[in-house]
N, C-alpha and C positions, 0 to 999 in steps of 0.2 A: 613552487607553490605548495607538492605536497608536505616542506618540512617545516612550511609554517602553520598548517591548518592543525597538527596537534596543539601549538601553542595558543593558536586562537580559537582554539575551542574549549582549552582548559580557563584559557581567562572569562568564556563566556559563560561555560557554567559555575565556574566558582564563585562569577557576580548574580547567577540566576539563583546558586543556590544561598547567598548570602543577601541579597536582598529582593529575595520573591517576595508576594503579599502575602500576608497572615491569615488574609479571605483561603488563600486555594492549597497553602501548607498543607494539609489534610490529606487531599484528592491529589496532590501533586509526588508526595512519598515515594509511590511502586515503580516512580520514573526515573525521577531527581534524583541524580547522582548528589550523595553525600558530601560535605567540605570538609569530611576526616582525613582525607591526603594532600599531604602535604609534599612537595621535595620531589625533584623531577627522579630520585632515584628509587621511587617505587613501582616507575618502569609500569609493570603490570601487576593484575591484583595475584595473589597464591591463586594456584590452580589453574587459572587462567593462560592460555597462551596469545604468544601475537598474532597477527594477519599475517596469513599464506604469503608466503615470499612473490613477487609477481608470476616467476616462473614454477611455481607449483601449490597455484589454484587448487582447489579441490570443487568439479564444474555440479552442480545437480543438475542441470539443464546445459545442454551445447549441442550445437549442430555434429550428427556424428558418433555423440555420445554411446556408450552400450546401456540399456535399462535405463533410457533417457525419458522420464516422465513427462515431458512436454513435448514427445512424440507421440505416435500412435492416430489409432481412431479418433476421431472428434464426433460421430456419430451420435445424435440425441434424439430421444422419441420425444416429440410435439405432446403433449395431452392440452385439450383445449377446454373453455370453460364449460363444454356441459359432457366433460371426462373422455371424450373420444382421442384415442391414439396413432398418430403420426410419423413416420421415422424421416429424420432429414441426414440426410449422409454429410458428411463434412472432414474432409483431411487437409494435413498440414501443405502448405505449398512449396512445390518442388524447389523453386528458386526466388523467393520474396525478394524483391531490393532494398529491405531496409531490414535494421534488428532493435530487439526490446531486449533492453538489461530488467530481467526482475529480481527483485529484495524480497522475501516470502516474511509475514508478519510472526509474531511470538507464537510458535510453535512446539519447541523443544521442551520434551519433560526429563531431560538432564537435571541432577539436581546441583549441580554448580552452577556458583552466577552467570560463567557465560559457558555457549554449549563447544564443546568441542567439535572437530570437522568431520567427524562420524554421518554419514548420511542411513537417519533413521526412517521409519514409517511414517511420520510426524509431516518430513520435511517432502517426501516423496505424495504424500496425500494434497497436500494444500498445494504442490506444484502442479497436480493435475486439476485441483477445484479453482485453482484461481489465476494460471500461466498457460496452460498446455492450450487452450481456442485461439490464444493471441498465435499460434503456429500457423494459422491460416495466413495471415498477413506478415509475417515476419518472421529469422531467426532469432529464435528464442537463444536467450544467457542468462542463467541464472547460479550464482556463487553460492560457496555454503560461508557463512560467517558466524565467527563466535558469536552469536546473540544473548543477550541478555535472555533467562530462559523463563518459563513458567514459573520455578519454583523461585525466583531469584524477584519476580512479583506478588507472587504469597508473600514474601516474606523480606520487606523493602530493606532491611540491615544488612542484607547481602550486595548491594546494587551500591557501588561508590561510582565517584569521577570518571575512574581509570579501567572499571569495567564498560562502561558504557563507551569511553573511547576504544578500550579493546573490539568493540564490537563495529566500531564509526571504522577504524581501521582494515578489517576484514573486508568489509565492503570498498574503501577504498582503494586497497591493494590490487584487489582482484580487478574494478574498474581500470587499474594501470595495465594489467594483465591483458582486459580484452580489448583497450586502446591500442597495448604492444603488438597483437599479434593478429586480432580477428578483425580489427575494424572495417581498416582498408578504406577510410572516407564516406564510411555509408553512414545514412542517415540513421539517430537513435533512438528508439522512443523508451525513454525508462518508465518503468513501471513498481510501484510499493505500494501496502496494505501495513495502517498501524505503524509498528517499529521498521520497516521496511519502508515505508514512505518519509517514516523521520530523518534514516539514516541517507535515504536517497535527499531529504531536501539538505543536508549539512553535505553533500557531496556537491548539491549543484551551484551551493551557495559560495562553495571552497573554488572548486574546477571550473564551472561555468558560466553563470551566469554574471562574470565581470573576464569574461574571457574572448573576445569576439570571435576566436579562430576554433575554439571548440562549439562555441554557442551556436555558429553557421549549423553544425550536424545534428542541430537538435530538433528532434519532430514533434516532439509532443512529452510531457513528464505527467505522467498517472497517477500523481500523489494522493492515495483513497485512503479515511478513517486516519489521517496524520498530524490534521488539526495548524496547515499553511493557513497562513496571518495575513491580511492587506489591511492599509490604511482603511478609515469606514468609508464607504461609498466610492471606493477607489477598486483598478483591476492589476494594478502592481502599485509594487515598495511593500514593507515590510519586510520578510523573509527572502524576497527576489527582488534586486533593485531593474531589472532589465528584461526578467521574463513574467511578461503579463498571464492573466489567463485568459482564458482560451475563450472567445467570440462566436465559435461558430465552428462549422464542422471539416472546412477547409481552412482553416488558419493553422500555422506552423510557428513553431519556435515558441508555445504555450504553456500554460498549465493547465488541468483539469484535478482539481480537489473539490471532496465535498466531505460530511461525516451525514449519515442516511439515520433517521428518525420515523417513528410512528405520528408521533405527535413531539407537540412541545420539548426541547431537551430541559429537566429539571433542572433549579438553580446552580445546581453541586453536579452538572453533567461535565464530564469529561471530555466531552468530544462539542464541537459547535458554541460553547463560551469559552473567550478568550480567558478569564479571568482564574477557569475553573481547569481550562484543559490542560490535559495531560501533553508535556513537552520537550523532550530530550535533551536541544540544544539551544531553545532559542531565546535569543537575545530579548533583553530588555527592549522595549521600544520609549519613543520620547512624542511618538504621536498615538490618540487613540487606532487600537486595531478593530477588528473583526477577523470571524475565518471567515475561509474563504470558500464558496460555493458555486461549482460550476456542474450544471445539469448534465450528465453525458448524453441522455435522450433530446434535448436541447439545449444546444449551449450557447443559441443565441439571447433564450430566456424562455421564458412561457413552463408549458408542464408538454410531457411527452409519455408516451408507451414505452414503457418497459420489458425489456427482452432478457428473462434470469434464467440462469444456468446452473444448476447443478448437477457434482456425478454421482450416479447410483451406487457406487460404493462408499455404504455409510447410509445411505436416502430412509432407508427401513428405520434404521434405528433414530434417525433424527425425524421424520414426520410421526412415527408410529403407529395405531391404527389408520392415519389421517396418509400412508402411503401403498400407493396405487397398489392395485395387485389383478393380477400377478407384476409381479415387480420389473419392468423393462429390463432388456436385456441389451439395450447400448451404454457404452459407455458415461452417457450424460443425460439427463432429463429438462425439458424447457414447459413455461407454464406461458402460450404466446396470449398478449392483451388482457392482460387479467392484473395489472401495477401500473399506474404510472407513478411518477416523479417529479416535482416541481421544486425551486429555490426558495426558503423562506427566510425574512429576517423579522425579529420579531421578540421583543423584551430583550434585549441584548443577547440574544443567540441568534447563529444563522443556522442554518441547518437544511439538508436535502430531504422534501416530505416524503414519503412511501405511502400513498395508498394502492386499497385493495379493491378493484371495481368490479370485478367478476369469479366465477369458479368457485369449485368447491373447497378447497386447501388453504386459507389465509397463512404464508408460511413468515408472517411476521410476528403473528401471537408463537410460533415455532420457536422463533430468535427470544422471545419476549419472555420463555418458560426456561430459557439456559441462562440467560445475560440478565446483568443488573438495569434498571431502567437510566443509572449513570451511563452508560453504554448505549446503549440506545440497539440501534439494527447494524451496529458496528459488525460484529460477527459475520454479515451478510454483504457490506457494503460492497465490495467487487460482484459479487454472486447477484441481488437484486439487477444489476445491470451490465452485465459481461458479454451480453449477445452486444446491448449498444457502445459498449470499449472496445469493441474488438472491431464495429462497422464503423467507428469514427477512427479511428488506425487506418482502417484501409480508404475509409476517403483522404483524411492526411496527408497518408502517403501518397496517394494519386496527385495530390496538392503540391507534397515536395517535392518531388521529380515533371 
């Protein structure tokens, strides 16, 4: 299967980048691998290298690791809405029964299209803001993969066909890698944010989700800010012909996606319209779509409380006067009952709402003064709800076993 998924992925982008719509051409650029390659013998782009051979991974996260950032403390001090503080202790679990592959989103400020396997501050940072609480519930895995990099988004003429599968590749290899050696039959829950959720859905679309013997070990796929596709008013097909999403908080062999908004996503939003959004590998369809919108604070439906995390390294300089002081001195900060989240659909976007019903920090005007409003609360999408991804993991898994 894997020595078909290159060739079926160059046929799909070469028809996505040859007859996309001329609505989303614009907004689609920083993603859309180019139809300048041609000829199977350009192999890879210059500069770029392939995927880690299976047996030499290069791990940022694994059980065991040394200077393994999805270890450690999980320790977060509570501040609640009228600013009083809290510490709730919390560490990784000695022996979980199940594991989370995570893909980490476009991080790398390498200035090549795609990043080499160097593990930077870049990639070590965002493995602790948005991987290392899932340690409670699960062995964490997390691969380094040539990603398509920051500046390879600046600057869309860098970003062809073949970088973009150099990068589809990294991820897949390594996934051979912890099938070969770490799995052992346990249950999986992947996890991706942005480019890391893309690359996880062409991974599950290749390997699993027409695969019954792999699809049994799947707990749950955390595909956040990735912009998965379902027919409109439907909970699969599109993107996964076999794994629905996700129902409820015991239900397994799911999805949970959403892209997190303030408000309405603008016409020319990226995330939450199908038309507009930004998309690595996916196929044309022949039915109307929608993305796809699954609550993590309720995923039966309705709106729920929201449980956000963030680490205090960094916290100063991203809230600014508007951060606590003296400044906590655990590893992570929670802001509890002060956000919920509800599913909307609405002008032809779906989108996950973000309000703000209490406290003093609204940390979505935060997101709102970095990011384009194309983008919406993208930046934050795992973050606004990681206390509730990390409780629906552990009911899951109590589900799967």
């Amino acid at each position: 299967m894997r020595r078909s998924i290159l060739f079926l992925l160059l046929a799909v982008a070469l028809a996505a980048a040859g007859c996309g719509s001329s609505g989303a051409a614009a907004t689609r650029t920083s993603w859309a691998p180019s139809s300048g390659v041609s000829g199977a013998a350009a192999a890879f782009p210059s500069g770029a290298s392939p995927a880690a051979s299976p047996d030499k991974t290069v791990w940022l996260c694994r059980p065991g690791l040394a200077k393994n950032p999805c270890a450690g403390s999980l320790d977060a001090t509570a501040i609640d809405a009228a600013g009083k503080s809290t510490v709730q202790p919390a560490t990784p679990a000695a022996d979980p029964p199940i594991d989370c592959f995570y893909v980490y989103p476009t991080v790398s400020n390498q200035k090549t299209a795609n990043a080499n396997l160097t593990i930077d501050p870049q990639e070590r940072s965002v493995a602790v803001a948005q991987a290392a609480q899932f340690s409670q519930v699960c062995r964490v895995y997390a691969p380094m993969y040539p990603q398509l990099t920051l500046s390879a988004i600046a600057t869309p003429s860098k970003i062809n066909l073949l970088s973009a599968l150099s990068a589809y590749v990294g991820v897949a290899s390594a996934f051979d890698d912890y099938m070969a050696h770490y799995n052992n039959g346990r249950g999986i829950v992947f996890i991706g944010h942005s480019q890391g959720a893309m690359m996880l859905t062409a991974l599950l679309t290749a390997d699993i989700d027409s695969n019954p013997a792999v699809r049994r070990l799947l707990v749950s796929a955390l595909l956040l800010g990735g912009n998965i596709r379902v027919p409109i008013g439907e909970s699969v097909g599109g993107d996964f012909a076999n794994i629905p999403a996700c129902a409820s908080s015991t239900q397994t062999g799911c999805v949970v996606a959403y892209s997190s908004f303030a408000r309405t996503p603008p016409a020319n939003a990226l995330f939450g319209r199908v038309a507009t959004a930004i998309n690595v590998f996916g196929a044309k369809s022949t039915v109307p779509l929608q993305i796809l919108c699954v609550n993590p604070a309720a995923p039966g439906g309705g709106t729920g409380t929201l449980q956000p995390y963030l680490p205090t390294d960094g916290l100063a300089s991203f809230l600014g006067n508007s951060a606590p002081k003296p400044l906590p001195k655990t590893p992570f900060v929670t802001w509890p009952n002060q956000y919920t989240a509800h599913c909307v659909t609405s002008g032809g976007a779906t989108w996950l709402q973000i309000d703000h019903t209490s406290g003093g920090v609204d940390l979505r005007g935060k997101v709102a003064a970095v990011e384009a409003a194309t983008w919406g609360l993208h930046l934050m999408d795992v973050n606004f709800a990681l206390g509730n991804l990390v409780d629906l993991v552990r009911s899951e898994s109590a589900a799967f076993h």
